[in-house]
C-alpha positions in Angstrom: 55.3 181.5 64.1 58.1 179.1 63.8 60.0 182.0 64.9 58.3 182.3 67.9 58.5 178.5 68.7 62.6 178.9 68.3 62.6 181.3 70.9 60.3 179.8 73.6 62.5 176.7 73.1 65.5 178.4 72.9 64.5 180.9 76.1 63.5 177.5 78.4 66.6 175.5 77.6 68.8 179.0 78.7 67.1 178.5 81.6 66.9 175.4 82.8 71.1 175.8 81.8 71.2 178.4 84.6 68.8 176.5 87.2 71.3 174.0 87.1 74.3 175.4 87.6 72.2 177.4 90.2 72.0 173.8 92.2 74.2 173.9 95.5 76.9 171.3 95.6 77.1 168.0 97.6 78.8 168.8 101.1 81.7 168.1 101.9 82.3 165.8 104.8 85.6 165.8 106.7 86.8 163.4 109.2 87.3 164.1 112.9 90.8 164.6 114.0 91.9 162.3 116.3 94.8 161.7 118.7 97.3 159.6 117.2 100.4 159.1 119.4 104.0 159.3 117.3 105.8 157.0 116.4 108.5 156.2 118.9 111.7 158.3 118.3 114.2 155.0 118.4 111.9 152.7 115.7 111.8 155.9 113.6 115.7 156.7 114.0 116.0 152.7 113.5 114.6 153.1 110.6 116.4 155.8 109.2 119.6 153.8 109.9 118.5 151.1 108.0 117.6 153.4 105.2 120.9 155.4 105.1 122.9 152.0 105.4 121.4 150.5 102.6 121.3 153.7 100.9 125.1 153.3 101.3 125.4 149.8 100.4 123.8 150.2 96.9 126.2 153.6 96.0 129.0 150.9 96.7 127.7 148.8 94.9 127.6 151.1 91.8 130.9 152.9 92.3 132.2 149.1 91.9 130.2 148.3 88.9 131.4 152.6 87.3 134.9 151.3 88.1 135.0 147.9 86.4 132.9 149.6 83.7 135.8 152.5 83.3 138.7 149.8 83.3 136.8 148.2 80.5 136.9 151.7 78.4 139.9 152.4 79.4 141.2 148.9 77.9 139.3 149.6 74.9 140.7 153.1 74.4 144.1 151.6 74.1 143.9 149.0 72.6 142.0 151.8 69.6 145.1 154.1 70.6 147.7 151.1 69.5 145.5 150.4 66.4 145.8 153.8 65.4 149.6 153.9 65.4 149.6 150.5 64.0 147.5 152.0 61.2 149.8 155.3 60.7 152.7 152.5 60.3 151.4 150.8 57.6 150.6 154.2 56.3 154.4 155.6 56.4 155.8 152.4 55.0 153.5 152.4 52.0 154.5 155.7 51.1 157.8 154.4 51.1 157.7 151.6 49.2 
């Protein structure tokens, strides 16, 4: 008997599973396509202008900042060059001694 109840139960909730997946979807609504007129060619070119000039401005901008940003490495590597031959001084003329 309780067997029997476990199956009914188990039979309906199969298929009311399938009876809703069986359910067709919402529709889909799409827009109308409408005329849109472009963009003139001389505001677009204008724009692209302005993009590429201050496109060029900011890589100007950073090859400045790279530069002064090398300089400084390039102070810092000799000035750890000259403390290395400073060091290999002391070095020689404590062997000496």
């Amino acid at each position: 008997m309780m067997w029997l109840k476990f199956l009914i139960f188990s039979a309906a909730a199969l298929l009311s599973g399938f009876s809703a997946m069986a359910q067709s979807p919402a529709p889909i609504v799409v827009p109308a396509a409408t005329d849109s007129t472009p963009a003139p060619e001389n505001a677009q070119k204008d724009a692209d202008d302005a993009a590429i000039t201050a496109a060029i401005a900011l890589l100007q901008e950073l090859k400045t900042q790279n530069d002064q940003t090398i300089k400084k490495q390039q102070a810092a590597l000799e000035a750890l060059d000259q403390l290395q031959k400073d060091a290999d001084q002391i070095r020689i003329f404590s062997k000496r001694g």
